[in-house]
VOKOLZA-596532 format. One record per atom (N, C-alpha, C): residue number from 1; x, y, z; residue in one letter; atom name. Coordinates in nm, 4 decimals. Layout:
// VOKOLZA-596532
{NUM, {X, Y, Z}, 'A', 'CA'}
...
***
This chain:
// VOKOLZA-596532
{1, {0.0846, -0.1177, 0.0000}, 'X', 'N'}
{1, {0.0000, 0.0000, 0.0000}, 'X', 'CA'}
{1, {0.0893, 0.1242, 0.0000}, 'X', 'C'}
{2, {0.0241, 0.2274, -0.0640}, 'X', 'N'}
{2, {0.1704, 0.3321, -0.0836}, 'X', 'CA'}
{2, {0.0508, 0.4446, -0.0393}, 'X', 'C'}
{3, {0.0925, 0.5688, 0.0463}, 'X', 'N'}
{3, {0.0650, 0.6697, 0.0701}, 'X', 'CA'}
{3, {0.1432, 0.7912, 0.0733}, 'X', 'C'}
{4, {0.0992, 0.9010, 0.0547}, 'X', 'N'}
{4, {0.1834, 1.0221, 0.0370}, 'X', 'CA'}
{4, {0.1976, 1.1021, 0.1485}, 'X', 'C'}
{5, {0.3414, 1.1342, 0.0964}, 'X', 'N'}
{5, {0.3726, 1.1467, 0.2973}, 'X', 'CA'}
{5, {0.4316, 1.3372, 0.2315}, 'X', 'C'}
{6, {0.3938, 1.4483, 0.3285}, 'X', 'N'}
{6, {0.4341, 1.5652, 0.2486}, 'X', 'CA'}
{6, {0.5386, 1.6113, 0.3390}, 'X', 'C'}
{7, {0.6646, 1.6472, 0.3313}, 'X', 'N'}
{7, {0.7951, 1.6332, 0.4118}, 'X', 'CA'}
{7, {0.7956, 1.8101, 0.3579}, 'X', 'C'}
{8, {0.8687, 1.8806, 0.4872}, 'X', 'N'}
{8, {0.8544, 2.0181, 0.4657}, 'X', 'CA'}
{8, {0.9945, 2.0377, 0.5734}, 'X', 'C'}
{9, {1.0903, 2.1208, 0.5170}, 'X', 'N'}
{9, {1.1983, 2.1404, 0.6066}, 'X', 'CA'}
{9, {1.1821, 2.2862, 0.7381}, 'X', 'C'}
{10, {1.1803, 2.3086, 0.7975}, 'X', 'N'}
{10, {1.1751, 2.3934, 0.9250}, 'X', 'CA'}
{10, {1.3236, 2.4649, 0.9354}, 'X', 'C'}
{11, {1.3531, 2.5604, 0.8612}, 'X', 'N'}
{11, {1.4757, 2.6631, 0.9084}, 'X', 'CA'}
{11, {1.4910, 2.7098, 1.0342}, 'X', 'C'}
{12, {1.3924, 2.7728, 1.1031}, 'X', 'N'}
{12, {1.3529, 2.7727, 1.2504}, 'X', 'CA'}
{12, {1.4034, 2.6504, 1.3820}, 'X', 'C'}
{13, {1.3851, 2.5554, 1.3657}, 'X', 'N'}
{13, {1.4003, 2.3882, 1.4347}, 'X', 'CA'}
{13, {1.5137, 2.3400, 1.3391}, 'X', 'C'}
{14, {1.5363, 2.3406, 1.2316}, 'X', 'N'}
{14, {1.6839, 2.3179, 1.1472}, 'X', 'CA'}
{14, {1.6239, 2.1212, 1.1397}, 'X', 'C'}
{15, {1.5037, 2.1075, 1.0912}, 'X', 'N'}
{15, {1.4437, 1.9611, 1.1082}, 'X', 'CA'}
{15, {1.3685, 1.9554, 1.0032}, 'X', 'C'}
{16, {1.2920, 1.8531, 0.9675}, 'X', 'N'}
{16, {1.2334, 1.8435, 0.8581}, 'X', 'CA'}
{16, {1.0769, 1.7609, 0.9633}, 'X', 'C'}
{17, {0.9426, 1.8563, 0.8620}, 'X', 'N'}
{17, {0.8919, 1.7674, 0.9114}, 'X', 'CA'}
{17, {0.7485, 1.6517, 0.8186}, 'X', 'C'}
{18, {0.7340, 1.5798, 0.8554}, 'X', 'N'}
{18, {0.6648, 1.4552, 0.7771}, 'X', 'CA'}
{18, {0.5153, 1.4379, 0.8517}, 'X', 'C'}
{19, {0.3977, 1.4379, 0.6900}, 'X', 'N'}
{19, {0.2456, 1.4474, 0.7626}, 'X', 'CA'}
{19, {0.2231, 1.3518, 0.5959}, 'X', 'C'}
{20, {0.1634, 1.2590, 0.6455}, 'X', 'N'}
{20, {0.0488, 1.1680, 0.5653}, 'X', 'CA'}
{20, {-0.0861, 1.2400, 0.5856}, 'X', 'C'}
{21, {-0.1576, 1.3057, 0.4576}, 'X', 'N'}
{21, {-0.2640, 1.3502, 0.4672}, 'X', 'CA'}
{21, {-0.3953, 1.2457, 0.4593}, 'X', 'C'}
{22, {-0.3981, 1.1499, 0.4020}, 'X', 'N'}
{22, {-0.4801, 1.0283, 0.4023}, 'X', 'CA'}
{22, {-0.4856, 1.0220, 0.5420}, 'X', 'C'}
{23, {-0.4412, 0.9814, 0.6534}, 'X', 'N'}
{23, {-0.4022, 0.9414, 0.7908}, 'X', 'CA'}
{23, {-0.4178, 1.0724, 0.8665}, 'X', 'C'}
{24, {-0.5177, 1.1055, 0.9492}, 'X', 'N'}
{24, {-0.5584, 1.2512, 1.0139}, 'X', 'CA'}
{24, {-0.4987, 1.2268, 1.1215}, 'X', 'C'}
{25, {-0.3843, 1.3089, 1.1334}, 'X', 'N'}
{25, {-0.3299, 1.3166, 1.3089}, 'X', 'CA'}
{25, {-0.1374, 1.2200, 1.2496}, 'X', 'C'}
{26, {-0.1217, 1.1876, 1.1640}, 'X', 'N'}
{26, {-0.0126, 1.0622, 1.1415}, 'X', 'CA'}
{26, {0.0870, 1.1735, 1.1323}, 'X', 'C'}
{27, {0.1681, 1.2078, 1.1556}, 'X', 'N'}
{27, {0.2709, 1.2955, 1.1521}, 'X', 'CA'}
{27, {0.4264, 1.2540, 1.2249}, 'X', 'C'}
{28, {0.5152, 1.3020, 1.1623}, 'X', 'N'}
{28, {0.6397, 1.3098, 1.2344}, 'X', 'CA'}
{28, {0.7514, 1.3850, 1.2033}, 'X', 'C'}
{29, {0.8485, 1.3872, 1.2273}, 'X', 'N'}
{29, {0.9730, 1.4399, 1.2372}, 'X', 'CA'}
{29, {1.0997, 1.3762, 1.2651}, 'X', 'C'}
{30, {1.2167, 1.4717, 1.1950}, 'X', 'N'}
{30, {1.3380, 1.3920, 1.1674}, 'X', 'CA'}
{30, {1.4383, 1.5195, 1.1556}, 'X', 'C'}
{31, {1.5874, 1.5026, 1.2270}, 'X', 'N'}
{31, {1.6827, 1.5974, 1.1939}, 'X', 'CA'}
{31, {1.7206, 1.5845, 1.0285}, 'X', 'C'}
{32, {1.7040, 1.4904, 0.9613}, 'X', 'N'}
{32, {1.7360, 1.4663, 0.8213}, 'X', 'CA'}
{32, {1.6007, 1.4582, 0.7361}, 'X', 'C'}
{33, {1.6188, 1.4688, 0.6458}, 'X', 'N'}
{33, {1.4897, 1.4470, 0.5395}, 'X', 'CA'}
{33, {1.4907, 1.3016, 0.5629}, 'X', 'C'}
{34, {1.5640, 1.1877, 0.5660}, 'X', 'N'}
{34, {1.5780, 1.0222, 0.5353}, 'X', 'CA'}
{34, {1.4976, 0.9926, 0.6968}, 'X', 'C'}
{35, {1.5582, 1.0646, 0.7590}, 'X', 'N'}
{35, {1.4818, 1.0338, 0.9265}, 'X', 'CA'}
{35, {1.3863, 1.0609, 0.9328}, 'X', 'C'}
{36, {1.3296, 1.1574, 0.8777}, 'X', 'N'}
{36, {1.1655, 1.2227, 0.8500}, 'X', 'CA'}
{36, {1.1053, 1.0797, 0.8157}, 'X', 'C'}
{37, {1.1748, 1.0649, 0.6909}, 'X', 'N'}
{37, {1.0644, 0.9421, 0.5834}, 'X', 'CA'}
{37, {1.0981, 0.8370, 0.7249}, 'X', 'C'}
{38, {1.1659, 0.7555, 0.7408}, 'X', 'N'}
{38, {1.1941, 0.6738, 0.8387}, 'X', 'CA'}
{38, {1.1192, 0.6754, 0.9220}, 'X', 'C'}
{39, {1.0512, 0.7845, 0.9658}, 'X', 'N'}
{39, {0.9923, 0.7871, 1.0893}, 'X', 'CA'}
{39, {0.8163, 0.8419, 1.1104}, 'X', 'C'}
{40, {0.7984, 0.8614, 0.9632}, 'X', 'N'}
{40, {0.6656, 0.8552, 0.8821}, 'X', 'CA'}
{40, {0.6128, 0.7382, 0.8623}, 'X', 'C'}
{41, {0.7437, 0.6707, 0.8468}, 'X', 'N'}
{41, {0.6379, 0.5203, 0.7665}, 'X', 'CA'}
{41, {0.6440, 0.4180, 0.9097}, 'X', 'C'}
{42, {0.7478, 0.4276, 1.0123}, 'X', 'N'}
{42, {0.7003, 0.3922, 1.1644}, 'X', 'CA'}
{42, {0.5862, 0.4200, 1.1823}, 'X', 'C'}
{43, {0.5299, 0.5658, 1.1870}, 'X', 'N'}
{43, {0.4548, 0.6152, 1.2258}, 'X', 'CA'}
{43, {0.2974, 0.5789, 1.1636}, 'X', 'C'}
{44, {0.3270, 0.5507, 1.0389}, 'X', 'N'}
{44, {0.2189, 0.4879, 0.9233}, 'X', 'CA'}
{44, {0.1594, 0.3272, 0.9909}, 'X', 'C'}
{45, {0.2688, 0.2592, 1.0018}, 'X', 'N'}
{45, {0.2771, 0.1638, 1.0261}, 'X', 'CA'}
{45, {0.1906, 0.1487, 1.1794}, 'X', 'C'}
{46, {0.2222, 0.2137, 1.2817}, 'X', 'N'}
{46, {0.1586, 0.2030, 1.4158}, 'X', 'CA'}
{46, {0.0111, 0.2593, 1.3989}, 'X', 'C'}
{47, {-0.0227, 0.3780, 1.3057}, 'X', 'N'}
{47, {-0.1189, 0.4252, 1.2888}, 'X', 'CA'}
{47, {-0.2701, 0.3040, 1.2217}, 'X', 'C'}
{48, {-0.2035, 0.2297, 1.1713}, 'X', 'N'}
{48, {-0.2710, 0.1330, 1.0588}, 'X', 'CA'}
{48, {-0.2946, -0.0314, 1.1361}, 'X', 'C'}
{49, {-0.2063, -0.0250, 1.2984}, 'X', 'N'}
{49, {-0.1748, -0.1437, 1.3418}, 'X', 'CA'}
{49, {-0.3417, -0.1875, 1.4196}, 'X', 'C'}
{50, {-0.4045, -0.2919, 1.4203}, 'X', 'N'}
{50, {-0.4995, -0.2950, 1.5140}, 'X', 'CA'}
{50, {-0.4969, -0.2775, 1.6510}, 'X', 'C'}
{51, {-0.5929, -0.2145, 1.6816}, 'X', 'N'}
{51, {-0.5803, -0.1596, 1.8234}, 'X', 'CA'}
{51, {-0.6859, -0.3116, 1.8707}, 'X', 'C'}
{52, {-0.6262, -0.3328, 2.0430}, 'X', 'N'}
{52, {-0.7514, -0.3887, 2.1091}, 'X', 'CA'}
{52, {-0.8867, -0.3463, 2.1066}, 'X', 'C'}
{53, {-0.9903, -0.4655, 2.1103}, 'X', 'N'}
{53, {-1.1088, -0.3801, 2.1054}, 'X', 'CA'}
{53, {-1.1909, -0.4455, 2.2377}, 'X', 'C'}
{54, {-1.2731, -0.3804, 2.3044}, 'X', 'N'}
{54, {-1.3891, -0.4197, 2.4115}, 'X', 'CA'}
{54, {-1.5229, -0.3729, 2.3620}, 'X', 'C'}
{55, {-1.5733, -0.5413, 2.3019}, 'X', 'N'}
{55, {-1.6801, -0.5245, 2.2327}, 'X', 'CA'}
{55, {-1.8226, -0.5506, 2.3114}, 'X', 'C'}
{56, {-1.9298, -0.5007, 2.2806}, 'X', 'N'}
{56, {-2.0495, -0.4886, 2.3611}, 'X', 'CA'}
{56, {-2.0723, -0.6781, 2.3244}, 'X', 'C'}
{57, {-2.1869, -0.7392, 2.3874}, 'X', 'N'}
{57, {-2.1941, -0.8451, 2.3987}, 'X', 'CA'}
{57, {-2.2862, -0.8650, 2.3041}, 'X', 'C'}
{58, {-2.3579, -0.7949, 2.2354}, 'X', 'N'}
{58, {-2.4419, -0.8070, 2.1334}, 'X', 'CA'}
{58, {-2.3558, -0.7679, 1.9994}, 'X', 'C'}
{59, {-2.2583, -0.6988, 2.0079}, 'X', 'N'}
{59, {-2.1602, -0.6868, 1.8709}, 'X', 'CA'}
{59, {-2.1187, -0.7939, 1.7915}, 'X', 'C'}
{60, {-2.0761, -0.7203, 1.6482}, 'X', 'N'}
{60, {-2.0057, -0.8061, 1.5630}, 'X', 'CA'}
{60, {-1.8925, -0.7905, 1.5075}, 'X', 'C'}
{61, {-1.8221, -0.8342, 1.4946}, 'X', 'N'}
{61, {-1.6869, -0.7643, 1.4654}, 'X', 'CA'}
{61, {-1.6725, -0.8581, 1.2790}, 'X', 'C'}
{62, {-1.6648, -0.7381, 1.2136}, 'X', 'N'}
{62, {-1.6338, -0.8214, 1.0779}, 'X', 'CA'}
{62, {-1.4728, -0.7375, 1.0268}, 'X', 'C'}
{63, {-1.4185, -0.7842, 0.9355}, 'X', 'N'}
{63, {-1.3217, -0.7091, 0.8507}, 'X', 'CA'}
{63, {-1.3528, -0.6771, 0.7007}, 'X', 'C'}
{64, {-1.2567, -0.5949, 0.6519}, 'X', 'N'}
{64, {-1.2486, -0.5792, 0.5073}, 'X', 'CA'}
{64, {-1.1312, -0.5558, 0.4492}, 'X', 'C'}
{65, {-1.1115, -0.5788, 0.3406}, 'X', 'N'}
{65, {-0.9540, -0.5641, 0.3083}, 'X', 'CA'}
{65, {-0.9951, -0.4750, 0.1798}, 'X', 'C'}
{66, {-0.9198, -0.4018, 0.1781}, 'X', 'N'}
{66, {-0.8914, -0.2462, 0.0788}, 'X', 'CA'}
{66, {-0.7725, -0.2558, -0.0025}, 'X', 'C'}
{67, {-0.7903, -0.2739, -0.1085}, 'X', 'N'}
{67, {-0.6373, -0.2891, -0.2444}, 'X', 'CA'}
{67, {-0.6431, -0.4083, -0.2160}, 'X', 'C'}
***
């Protein structure tokens, strides 16, 4: 799965920083542009990971797969 990650350098902080707009809130940062990406697609990766769930006793839990 490939997503677009928009990397923007900070003269101010002397850092670069990394936001997946697909993914609301997925963001990160890196002293290098390579550490940025590095730490975007960590960040992608944990964002996308299943979380535990505590389901009501009448629930259903189904999946779907996308691409």
């Amino acid at each position: 799965m490939k997503f677009r990650v928009v990397l923007e350098f900070d003269p101010v902080t002397n850092s670069y920083s990394a936001v997946c707009p697909e993914l609301p809130g997925c963001a990160s940062a890196g002293e290098t542009e390579q550490e940025a990406r590095d730490n975007i697609t960590e960040a992608i990766h944990l964002y996308l990971a299943p979380a535990e769930l505590h389901l009501a006793e009448n629930a259903k839990l189904a999946e779907v797969t996308i691409g």
